[in-house]
N, C-alpha and C positions, 0 to 999 in steps of 0.2 A: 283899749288896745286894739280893738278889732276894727277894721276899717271900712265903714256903711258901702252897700254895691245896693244899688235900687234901676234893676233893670228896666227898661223902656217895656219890653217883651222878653220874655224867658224864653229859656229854651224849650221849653213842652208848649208853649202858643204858638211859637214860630214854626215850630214843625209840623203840627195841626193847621196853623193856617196854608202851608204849603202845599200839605198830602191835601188837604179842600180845596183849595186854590187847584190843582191840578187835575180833579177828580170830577172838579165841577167843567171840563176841557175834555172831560172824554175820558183818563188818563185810570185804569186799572193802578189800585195801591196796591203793591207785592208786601211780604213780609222781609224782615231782614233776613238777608244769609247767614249762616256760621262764619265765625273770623277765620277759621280754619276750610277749607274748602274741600269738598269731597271728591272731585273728580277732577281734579287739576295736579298733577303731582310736581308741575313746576314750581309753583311758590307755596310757601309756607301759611302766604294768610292771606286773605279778602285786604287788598290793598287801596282797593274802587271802589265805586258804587256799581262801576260799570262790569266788572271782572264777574259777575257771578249770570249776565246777560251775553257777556261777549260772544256765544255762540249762536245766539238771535241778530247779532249787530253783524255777523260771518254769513247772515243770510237763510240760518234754520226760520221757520215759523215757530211763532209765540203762541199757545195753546191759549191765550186770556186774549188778548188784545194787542192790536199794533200800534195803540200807547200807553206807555208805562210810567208808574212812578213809584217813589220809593224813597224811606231814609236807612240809608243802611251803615251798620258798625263794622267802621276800618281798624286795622292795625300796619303800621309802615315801621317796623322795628331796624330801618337805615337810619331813622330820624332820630332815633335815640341818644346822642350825643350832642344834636340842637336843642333838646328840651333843656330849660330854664330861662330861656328867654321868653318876648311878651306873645306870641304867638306858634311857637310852634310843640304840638303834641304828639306822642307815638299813638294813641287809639284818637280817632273821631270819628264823627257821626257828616257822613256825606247825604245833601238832599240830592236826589239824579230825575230826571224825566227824559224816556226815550221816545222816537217818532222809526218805526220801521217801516218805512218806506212811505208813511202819509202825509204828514206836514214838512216844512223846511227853514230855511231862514228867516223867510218872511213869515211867521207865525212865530216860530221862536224866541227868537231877538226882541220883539214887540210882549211876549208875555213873560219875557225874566226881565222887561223891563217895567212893568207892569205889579209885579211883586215885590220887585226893590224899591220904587217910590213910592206908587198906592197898596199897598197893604204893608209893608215895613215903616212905612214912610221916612226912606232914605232922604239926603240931600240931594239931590240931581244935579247939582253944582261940585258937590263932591264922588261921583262919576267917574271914573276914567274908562277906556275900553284899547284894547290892541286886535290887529287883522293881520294876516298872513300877507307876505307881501310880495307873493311869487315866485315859480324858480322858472326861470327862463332855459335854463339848460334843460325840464323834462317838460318843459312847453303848458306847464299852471298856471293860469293867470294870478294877478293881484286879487285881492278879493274886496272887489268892488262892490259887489251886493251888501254887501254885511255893511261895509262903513259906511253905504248912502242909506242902507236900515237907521244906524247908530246917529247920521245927523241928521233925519228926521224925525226922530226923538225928543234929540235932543236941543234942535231949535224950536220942536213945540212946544219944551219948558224952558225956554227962555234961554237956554245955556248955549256959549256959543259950540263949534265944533271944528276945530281949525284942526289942521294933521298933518302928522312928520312921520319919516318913514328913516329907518335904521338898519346898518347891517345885524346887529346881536346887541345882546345887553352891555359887553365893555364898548362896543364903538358908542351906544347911546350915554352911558356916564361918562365919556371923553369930552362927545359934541354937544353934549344934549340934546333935548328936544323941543326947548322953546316954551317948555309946557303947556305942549298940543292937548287936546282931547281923544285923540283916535291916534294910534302911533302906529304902524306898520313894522312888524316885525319877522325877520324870516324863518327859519329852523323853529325859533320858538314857538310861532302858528301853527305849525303843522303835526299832527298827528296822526301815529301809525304803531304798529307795533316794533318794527324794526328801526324806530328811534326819528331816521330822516327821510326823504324822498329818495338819496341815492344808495342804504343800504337795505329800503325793503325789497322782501322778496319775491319773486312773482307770484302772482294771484292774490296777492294780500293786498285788504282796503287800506285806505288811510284817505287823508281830507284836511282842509284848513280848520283852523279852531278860533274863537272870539273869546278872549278872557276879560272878564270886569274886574274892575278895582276901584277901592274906595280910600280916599285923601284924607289922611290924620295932620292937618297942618298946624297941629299942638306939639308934630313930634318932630324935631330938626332934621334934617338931613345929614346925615355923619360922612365926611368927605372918606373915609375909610374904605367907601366902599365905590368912590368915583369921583370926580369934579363936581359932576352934573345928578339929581335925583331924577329919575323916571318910573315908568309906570311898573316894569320888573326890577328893581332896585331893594337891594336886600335890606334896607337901610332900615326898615319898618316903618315909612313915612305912608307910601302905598301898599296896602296889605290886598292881593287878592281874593276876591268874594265868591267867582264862581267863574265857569268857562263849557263853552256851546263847542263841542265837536261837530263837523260836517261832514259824516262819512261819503263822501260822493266820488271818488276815486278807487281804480285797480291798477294794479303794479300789471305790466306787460313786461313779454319778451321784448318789444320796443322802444317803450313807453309810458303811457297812463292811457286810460282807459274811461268812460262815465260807467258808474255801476248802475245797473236796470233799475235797484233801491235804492234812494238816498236815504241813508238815518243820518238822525238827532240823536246826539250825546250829553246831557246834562249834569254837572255836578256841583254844589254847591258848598262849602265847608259850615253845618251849622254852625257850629262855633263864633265862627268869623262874622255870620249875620249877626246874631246875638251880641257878638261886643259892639259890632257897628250901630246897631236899635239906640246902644250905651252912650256912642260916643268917647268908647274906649279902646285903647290900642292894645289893652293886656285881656286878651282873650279869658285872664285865669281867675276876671271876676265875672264870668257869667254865671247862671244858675246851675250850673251841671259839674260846676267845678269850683263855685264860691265856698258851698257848702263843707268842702274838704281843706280847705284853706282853715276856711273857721275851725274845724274839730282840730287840726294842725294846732292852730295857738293856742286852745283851751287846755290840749294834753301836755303840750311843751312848755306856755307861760311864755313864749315868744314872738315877735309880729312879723304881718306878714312882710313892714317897711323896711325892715332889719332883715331877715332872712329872706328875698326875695325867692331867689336860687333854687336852695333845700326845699323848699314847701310846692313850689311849681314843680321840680321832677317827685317828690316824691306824692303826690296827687294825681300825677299823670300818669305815671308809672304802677301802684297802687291799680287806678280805674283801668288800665290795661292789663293789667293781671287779673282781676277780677271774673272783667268779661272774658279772658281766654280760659281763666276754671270754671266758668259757666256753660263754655262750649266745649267742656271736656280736657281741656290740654292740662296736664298736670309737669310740676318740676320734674326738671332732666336735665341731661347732657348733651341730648342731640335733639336735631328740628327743630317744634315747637317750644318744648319743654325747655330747651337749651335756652331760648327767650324769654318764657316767662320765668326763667329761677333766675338771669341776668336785670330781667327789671325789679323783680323783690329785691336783689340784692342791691343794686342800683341805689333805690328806695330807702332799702335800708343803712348804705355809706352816711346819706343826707340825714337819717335819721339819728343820727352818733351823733351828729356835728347840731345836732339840735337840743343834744339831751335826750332824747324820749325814748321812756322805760319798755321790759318785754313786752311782749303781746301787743303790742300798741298798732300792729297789722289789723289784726282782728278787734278794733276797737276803731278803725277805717269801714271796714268794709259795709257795717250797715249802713252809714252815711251815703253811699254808693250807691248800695240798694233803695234804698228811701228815696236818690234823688230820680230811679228809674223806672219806681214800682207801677208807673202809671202806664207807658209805653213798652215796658220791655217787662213783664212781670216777673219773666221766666228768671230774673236780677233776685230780686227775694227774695220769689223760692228755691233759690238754691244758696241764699246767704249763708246759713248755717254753716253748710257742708265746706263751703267756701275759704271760710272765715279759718274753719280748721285745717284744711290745707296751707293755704297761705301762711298760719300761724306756724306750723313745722317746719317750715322752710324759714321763715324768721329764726327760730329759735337754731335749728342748725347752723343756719350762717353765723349767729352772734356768737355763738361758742368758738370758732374758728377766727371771727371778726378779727380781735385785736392781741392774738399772735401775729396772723397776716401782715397787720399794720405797721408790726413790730417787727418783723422780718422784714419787710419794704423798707422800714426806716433804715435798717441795716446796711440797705445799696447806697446809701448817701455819698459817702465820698466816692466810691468805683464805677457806680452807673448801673444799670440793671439791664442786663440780654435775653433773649430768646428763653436761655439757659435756666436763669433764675424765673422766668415769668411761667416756664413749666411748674417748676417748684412751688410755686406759690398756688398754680391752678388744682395740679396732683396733691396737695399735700394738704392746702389749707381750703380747695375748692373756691380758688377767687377767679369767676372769670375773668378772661385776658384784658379781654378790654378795658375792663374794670381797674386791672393793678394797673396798668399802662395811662390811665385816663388819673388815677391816685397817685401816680408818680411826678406824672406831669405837673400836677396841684401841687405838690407837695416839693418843687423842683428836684428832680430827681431825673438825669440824665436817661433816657432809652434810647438805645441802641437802633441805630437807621436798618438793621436788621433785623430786628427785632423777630418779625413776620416770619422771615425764611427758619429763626435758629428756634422757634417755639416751633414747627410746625416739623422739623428734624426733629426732635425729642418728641413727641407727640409720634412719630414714624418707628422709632427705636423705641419705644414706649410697645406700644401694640404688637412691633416684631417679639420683641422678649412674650408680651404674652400670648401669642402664640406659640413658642417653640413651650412654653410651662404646659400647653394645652396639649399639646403633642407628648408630653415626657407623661402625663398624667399629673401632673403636678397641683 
């Protein structure tokens, strides 16, 4: 039943060869950050590699060294709704190396290329790369550096280096690109915190950025998502491997500005290397997540060619919950906790539709820990305690589970509102998105208001308890 994965390099070589590969360059290896951040009250979680340096990349000095590197655990809990497909997860592991003010492109570009073919030993034929392609209205050039970096790479191994330049990712699936090597792209190159060049705000950096990607030409192009396949083309033909920020710009009253420091921004998605060593486009058999697949089919009696879906979110979801009660976060209603009782529970819809008995949370989690005991130790020894948490939150939801289901079924013929997706939340504890996401599967009409008339009851919800608090009640 169980379907052989024999990785080229796992994922605990690849990120040892990394953190050495970079160490051996100069490069201070930091420790991971908490998924949870301590001094940031804007976001909920460590989304980067970068997010936990951002205030050294703002120009503070580094107390170690002005280069750095690092593999650090993300959580992107937007993406939670992508998971089950061949590539995309809510928790991973980002490789980053930064350059504060001492190296630049011309050192960069040359040693992440340097590690993707001689020590990965990628194809270099299967390659791609994109460059920023200017904005003439705040007077940035093209960024020519980077791409005459890129094709003297890449005619050193042979490959050639032809290049098309695009307005954004639909104009390039309309026209295509010829299938250049280097494609010139605009907004998408550019990084800042305020998203593009015209709405950051003054004093704030921002800079062109170089994205690699690596060619699955096993995996067809789905016209679905355009005429033409390119190198940002959701299609999973080109999957993203990593991307060079060039901090070398400030916002002005004016204009732009050169910053006195230019930094290097590096991030790479372990994961993605990993499947690539494979020569696989489903990130979900490398070693850091094969492993969970397997206990999947040995507890359910099901495979993973058959249940493709259920076993990748509830694996991903699972190891993102894991690591968030490793760093403290426990099940709730709000913030954090509001996420991780949404991915157990998540986890657990897929685990209905699989069969698999109680407790079978806690029958995951050492799997987890075992595949991390070696780098993240702090994973094992906190299995136990883990394991128990998690498991509460299983058993709670199951007990509520399939009233829920059965109240949903309920809205069949009438559709389901705001109205009833309170009801479901308050009563049975189903996060929203969750019935909304089960309804939809299950066709069952939602209401294009859905949003406003839950978040009304949710308002007269709170009012009422308040005035009970007030009466004493």
């Amino acid at each position: 039943m169980s379907v052989v994965c024999n990785p080229v390099m796992d994922v605990d070589a690849i990120r040892t060869a990394y953190l050495e590969f970079m160490a051996d360059r100069g490069h201070v290896v930091l420790p991971r950050a908490p998924l949870v951040p301590h001094d940031d009250p804007t976001t909920l979680f460590t989304g980067s590699g970068m997010q936990p340096l951002l205030p050294y990349l703002l120009g503070a000095p580094h107390p170690a060294c002005r280069r750095l590197t690092d593999s650090q655990t993300c959580l992107r809990a937007q993406d939670i709704e992508d998971v089950g497909d061949n590539r995309h997860t809510t928790f991973f592991e980002m490789l980053g190396n930064w350059s504060l003010g001492d190296y630049f492109k011309d050192v960069q570009l040359p040693q992440c290329w340097e590690f993707l073919t001689a020590v990965l030993g990628l194809d270099p034929a299967r390659i791609y790369v994109t460059c920023f392609s200017g904005d003439d209205e705040h007077g940035i050039p093209r960024d020519l550096e980077a791409a005459d970096i890129w094709t003297g790479l890449f005619r050193a191994a042979g490959v050639s280096a032809d290049r098309a330049e695009v307005d954004s990712e639909e104009h390039a699936s309309e026209v295509g690109t010829g299938g250049a090597r280097i494609v010139f792209y605009g907004k998408k190159n550019w990084w800042c915190r305020g998203g593009s060049a015209r709405s950051m705000p003054v004093g704030e950096p921002g800079g062109p950025d170089s994205e690699m990607f690596y060619l699955y030409p096993q995996v067809p192009h789905d016209p679905a998502y355009g005429r033409y396949c390119h190198q940002n083309c959701d299609c999973g033909r080109f999957v993203e491997l990593g991307n060079s920020v060039f901090l070398q710009y400030r916002r002005t009253a004016t204009g732009f500005e050169e910053l006195p420091q230019r930094n290097v921004d590096f991030g790479a998605g372990l994961a993605r290397l990993s499947a690539a060593t494979m020569d696989s486009p489903d990130i979900f058999r490398i070693s850091s997540l094969w492993p969970v697949v397997e206990r999947l089919q040995e507890l359910s009696g099901r495979s993973y060619d058959d249940d493709t879906e259920a076993m990748r979110v509830i694996a991903d979801h699972l190891r993102g919950a894991t690591f968030l009660a490793v760093d403290g976060v426990r099940p709730g209603n709000k913030a954090q906790g509001y996420v991780l009782r949404r991915l157990v529970r998540r986890a657990m819809r897929f685990a209905v539709d699989l069969g698999l008995s109680e407790d079978f949370v806690a029958e995951i989690v050492p799997t987890i820990a075992g595949i991390y005991e070696h780098h993240y130790p702090e994973v094992a020894e906190s299995a136990g305690e883990v394991a128990q948490v998690l498991a509460r939150e299983e058993r709670a939801f199951r007990r509520s589970l399939r009233k829920g289901i059965r109240q949903l079924e309920g809205y069949r013929r009438t559709g389901i509102t705001g109205k009833e997706l309170f009801t479901l939340y308050d009563t049975f504890g189903f996060p929203v998105e969750l019935s909304t996401e089960q309804a939809r599967r299950s066709g069952i009409a939602v209401s294009d208001l859905w949003s406003t008339e839950f978040d009304t009851e949710m308002a007269a919800q709170r009012a009422r308890s308040r005035r009970s608090t007030s009466l004493g009640v």
